[in-house]
N, C-alpha and C positions, 0 to 999 in steps of 0.2 A: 804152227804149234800154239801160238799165244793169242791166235786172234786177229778179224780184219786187223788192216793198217800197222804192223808191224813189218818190217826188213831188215836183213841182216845188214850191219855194219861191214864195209869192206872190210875184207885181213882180219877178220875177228871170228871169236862162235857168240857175239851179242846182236839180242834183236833190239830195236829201237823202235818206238814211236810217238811222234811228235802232237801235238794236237793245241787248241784253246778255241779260243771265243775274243770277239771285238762286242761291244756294248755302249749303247747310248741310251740314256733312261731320264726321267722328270720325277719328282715328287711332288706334289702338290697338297697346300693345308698343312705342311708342316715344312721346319729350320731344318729339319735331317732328314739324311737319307735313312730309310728303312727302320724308323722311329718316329712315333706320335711326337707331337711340341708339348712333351711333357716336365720341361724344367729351362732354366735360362731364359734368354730373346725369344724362343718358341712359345714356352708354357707362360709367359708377360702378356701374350696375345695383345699387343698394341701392337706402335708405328715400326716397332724396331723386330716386328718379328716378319719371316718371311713366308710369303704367298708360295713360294715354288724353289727347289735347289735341280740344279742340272748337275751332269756326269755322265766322262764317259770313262772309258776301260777296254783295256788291252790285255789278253791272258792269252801265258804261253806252257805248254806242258809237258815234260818229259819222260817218258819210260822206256828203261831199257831191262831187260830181261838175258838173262845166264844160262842155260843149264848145266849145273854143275853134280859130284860125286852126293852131294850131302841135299840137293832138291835143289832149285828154283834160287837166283842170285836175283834181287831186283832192286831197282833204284827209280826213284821215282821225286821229281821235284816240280812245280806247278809257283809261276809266277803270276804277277798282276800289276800293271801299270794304272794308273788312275790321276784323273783329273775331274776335281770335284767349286762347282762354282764359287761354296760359301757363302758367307753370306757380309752385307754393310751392318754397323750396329753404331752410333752415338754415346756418347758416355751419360746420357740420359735428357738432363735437363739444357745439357747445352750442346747437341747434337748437328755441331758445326765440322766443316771442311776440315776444320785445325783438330777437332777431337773424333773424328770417325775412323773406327778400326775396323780391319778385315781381314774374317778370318776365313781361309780356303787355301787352295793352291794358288801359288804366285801367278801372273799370267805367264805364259809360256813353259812353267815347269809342272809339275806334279808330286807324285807320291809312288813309292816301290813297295811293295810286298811282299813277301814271302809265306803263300799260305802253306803248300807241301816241300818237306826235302827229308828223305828219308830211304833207309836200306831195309829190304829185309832178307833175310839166311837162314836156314836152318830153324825155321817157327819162330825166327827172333824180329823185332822189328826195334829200327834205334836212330832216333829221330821226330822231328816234327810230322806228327801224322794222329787223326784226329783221335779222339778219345776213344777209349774200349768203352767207357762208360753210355757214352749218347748212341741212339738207333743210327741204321741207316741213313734216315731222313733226319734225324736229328732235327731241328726247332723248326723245318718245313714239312708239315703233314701236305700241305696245299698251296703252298704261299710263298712269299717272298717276303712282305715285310715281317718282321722281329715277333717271335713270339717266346712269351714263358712255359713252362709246365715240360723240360725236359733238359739232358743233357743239352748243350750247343754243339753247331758245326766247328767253330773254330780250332782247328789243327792246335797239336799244343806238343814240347818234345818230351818223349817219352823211352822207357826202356819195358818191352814185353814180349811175353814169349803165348803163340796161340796153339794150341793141342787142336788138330783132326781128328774125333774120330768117326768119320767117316758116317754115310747119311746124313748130311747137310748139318752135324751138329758136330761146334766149336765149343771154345772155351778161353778165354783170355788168362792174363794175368799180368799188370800193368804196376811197373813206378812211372805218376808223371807229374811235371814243373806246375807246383801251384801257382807260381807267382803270376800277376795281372788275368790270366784265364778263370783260376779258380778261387780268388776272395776278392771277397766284398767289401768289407768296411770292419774293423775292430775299433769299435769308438767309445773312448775316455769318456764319459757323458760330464766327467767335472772339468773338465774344456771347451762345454757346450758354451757358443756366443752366442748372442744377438741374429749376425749374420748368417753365420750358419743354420741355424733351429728357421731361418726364413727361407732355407734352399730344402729342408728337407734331412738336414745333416743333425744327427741327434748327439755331438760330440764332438771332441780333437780325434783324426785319423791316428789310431800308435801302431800301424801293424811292424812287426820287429821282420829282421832278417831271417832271410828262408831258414829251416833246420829240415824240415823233414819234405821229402816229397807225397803225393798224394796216392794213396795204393788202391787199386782198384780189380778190382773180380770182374768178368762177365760170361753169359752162356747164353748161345743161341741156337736155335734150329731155324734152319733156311731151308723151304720145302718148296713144291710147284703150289700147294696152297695159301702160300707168305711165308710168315717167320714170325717167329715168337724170341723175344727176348729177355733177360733176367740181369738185371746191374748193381753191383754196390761198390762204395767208395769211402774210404776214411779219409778224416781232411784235420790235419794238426792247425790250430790257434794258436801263434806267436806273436806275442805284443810284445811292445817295446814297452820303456819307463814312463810311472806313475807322473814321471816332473821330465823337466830337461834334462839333469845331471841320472848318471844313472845312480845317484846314493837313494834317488827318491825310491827305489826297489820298485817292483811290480807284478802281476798275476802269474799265479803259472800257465803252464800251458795245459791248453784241453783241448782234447779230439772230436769233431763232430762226424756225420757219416749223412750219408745220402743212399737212396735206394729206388730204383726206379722198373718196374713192368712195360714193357713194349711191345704192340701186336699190328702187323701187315697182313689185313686178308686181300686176297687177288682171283684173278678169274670169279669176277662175281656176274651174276645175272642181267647187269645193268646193260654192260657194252662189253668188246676184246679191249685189253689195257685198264681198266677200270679198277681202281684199289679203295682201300681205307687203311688209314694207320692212323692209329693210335696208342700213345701212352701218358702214366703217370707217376708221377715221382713226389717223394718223402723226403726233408732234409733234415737235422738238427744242427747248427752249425756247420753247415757247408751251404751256405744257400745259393754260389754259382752253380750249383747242379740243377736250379730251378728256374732264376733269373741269370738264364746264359750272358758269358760277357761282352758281347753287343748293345747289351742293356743297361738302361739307367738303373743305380742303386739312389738316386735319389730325385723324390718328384716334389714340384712348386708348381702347378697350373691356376691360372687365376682365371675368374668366371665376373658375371654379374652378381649381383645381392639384391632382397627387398629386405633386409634388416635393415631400421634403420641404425643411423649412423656410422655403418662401415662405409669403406670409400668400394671395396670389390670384395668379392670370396675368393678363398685363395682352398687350395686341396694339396695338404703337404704330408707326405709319405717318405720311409728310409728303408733302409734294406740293409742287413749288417749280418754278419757269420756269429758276430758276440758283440755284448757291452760290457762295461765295470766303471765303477767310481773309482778313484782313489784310496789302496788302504782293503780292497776288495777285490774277490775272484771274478772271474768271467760269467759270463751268465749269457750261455749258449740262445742262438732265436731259431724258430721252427718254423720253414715255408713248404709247402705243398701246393700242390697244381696238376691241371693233365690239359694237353692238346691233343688236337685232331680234325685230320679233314677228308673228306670223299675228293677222287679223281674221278673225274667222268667225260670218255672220250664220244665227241657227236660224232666225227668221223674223222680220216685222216688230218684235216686240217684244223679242225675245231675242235677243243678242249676247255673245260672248267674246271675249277676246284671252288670248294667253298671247306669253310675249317673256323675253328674256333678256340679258343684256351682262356681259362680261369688260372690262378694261381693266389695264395694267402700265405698272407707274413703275422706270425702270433710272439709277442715279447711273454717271458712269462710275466710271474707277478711280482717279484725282485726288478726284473729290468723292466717293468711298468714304472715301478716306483722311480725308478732312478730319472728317468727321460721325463719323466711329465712332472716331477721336481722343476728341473731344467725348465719345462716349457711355460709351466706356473710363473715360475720364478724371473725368468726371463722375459717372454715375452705376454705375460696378463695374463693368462687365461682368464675368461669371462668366467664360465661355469666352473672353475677351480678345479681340483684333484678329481673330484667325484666324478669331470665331464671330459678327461683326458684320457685315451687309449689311441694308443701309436699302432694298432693294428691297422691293416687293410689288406682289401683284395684287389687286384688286379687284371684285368679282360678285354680279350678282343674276339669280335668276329667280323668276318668278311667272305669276300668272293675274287677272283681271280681268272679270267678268260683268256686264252689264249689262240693265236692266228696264225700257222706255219702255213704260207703259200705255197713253198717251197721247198725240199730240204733243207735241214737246218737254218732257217731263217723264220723267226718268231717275231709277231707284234705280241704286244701281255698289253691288260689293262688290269688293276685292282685297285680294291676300294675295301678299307676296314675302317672299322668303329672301336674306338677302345673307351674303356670306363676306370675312372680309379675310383674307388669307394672305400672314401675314410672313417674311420672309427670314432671321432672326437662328436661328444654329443649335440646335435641338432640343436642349430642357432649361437653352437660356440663361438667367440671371436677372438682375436689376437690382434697383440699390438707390434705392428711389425716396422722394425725400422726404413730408412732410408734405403733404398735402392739404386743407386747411383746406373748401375751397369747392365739395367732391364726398365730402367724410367719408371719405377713403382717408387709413392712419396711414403714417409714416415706417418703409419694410421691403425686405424682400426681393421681387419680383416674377417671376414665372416668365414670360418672354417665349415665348408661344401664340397659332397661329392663334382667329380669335374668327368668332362669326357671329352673325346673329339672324333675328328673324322679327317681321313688322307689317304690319299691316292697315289699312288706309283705308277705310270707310263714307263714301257720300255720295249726296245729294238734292240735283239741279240740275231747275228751270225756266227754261230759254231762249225769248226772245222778240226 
């Protein structure tokens, strides 16, 4: 009734079935897994950043299935074990025995997950289970490592209810958990430090306690010739106080929303199994609907320089839902983006993808003013107000091959490129402090676009 690999539970009327994946994989050129060395010991690109992280992973998956008076009872949870190398990093200048920390899985233990656990009844669904908002594929057109320009995969818990009507077109209607999935940064900018404004952090973090959950629409048609999809999401801004005490008062709240177009063509000409997907998405103040949360909200990559008298170029980027000074409202930020990739099967065993995504983060001009105050004032800017704009874009393309000898038994190799491309005017520089915790010394920095390049190796068995 449900499908290979289901059995009935003895003494019961439920079907069950079990299922996962075991996983060993390498990264190489970057400190993270399934992210560029775009901030921290990664983006320092020195002694203390790492050549390669190893991981592996264990996933186990459960569904059991009802048939009940009112449809369909199902239950559904998907775990993940994980053990992740980490990496060695020195406290910078005295990166001895006595001051080297490490950060990873301890040896012999790991990390648990919980990416799925959720019921659904009666068109209801209530539970962690991934957003109505993001595609199918969600931020993999092609790929594996991390990309921007859509909803995320990451499961989040939710309360919704989907309308069938029938010919492959639904219809959602979603409350779900902003917190950690869906914001970014609400940042005070008159808390902006030194150290901070050097990571990329354009303020003091004030996000307040939840109030509202995030409401979200969607519609799709699912056809033999792909599917087409339609999303949008409100997203409330709750900060916390102007100061410590709460007498010091604070913004009020404001709504921002996201909107996103998604298209899977199939059966194409190329091969059998052979797809494109593609979409793009609008934020104003919701910007995890663009820069999903697997992703950095804040970048510091350092490069070379021929400027003289900088010591490196540094490429610093933020990513935030809003800003505000103190004594001031919030002042929404606007990202956009689109991904997409071709699949193209050579024959049973051999497959590639290749895929790409842009994405841009625009301050207006109220919260222009407020940030590059901050970065003037802080940290020198050379070319002064006139040469400061905190926008940027963000981009990757790559390619992705894959090797099944076997059922279910995959080798992958991938290789992408990513580019941050900052705003601050050509040959601007900063004076950036001490860096104790990435070995960068107290200097001059030349503010330069940066890029990289990283590779992901890996070996999955699914069963």
């Amino acid at each position: 009734m449900y499908g290979t690999g289901f059995y009935y539970v003895p003494g019961s009327d439920t079907c069950i079935k079990l299922g996962g994946y075991v996983r060993a994989e390498t990264t190489v050129g970057t400190s993270y897994h399934f992210n560029p060395p775009e901030n921290g010991v990664g983006g320092a690109r020195n002694r203390l950043s790492d050549y390669y992280s190893t991981r592996a992973r264990g996933n186990l998956n459960i569904d059991t299935r009802t048939a009940t008076e009112y449809g369909m009872l199902r239950t559904y949870f998907e775990g993940v074990f994980t053990w992740t190398s980490g990496s060695y990093s020195g406290s910078g200048t005295t990166a001895t025995n006595g001051s080297t920390g490490y950060s990873g899985a301890t040896a012999g233990g790991g990390t648990l997950g919980i990416y799925y656990a959720f019921i659904q009844f009666a068109g209801f669904t209530f539970g962690k289970a991934q957003s109505q908002f993001s595609s199918p594929w969600s931020s993999y057109p092609a790929n594996n490592l991390e990309l921007p320009g859509g909803g995320g995969w990451d499961p989040v818990n939710q309360i919704t209810y989907t309308a069938d009507f029938g010919q492959g077109i639904t219809a959602s209607f979603s409350a779900q958990d902003q917190v950690v999935n869906y914001t970014t940064n609400i940042w005070n900018v008159s808390g902006a430090t030194a150290a901070g404004l050097a990571t990329g952090s354009y303020g003091a973090g004030d996000i307040g306690g939840s109030r509202t959950p995030d409401l979200v629409g969607m519609v799709r048609v699912d056809q033999v010739w792909g599917l087409f999809q339609a999303s949008i999401a409100a997203h409330d801004n709750h900060s916390a106080y102007y100061g410590a005490p709460e007498v010091t008062g604070y913004p009020s709240d404001k709504w921002g929303w996201a909107g996103q177009l998604a298209l899977s063509i199939k059966n194409l000409p190329t091969g059998p199994g052979d797809s494109i997907n593609l979409q793009g998405v609008y934020t104003n103040g919701a910007s995890r609907y663009n820069f999903q949360d697997y992703m950095s909200t804040t970048f510091a990559m350092y490069g070379g320089t021929a400027v003289s008298g900088a010591y490196q170029s540094v490429g610093l980027a933020g990513v935030s839902d809003s800003v505000f000074v103190t004594g001031a409202g919030q002042q929404l930020t606007t990202t956009y983006g689109f991904n997409g990739g071709f699949n193209h099967n050579w024959n049973p065993q051999w497959s590639t993808g290749i895929y790409g995504a842009w994405a841009a983060v625009r301050y207006n001009g109220t919260a222009k003013g407020y940030i590059c105050g901050a970065v003037v004032g802080t940290l020198a800017l050379s070319s002064g107000l006139g040469g400061c704009n905190p926008d940027f874009n963000y981009s990757v393309v790559g390619a992705l091959t894959r090797w099944t000898p076997v059922k279910n038994l995959t080798f992958s190799a991938e290789l992408a490129y990513m580019m941050l491309d900052q705003k601050y005017a050509s040959g601007s520089a900063v004076s950036l402090p001490l860096q104790s915790s990435i070995a960068k010394p107290a200097a001059a920095y030349e503010l330069k676009d940066q890029n990289s390049l990283q590779m992901l190796v890996r070996v999955q068995r699914n069963w």
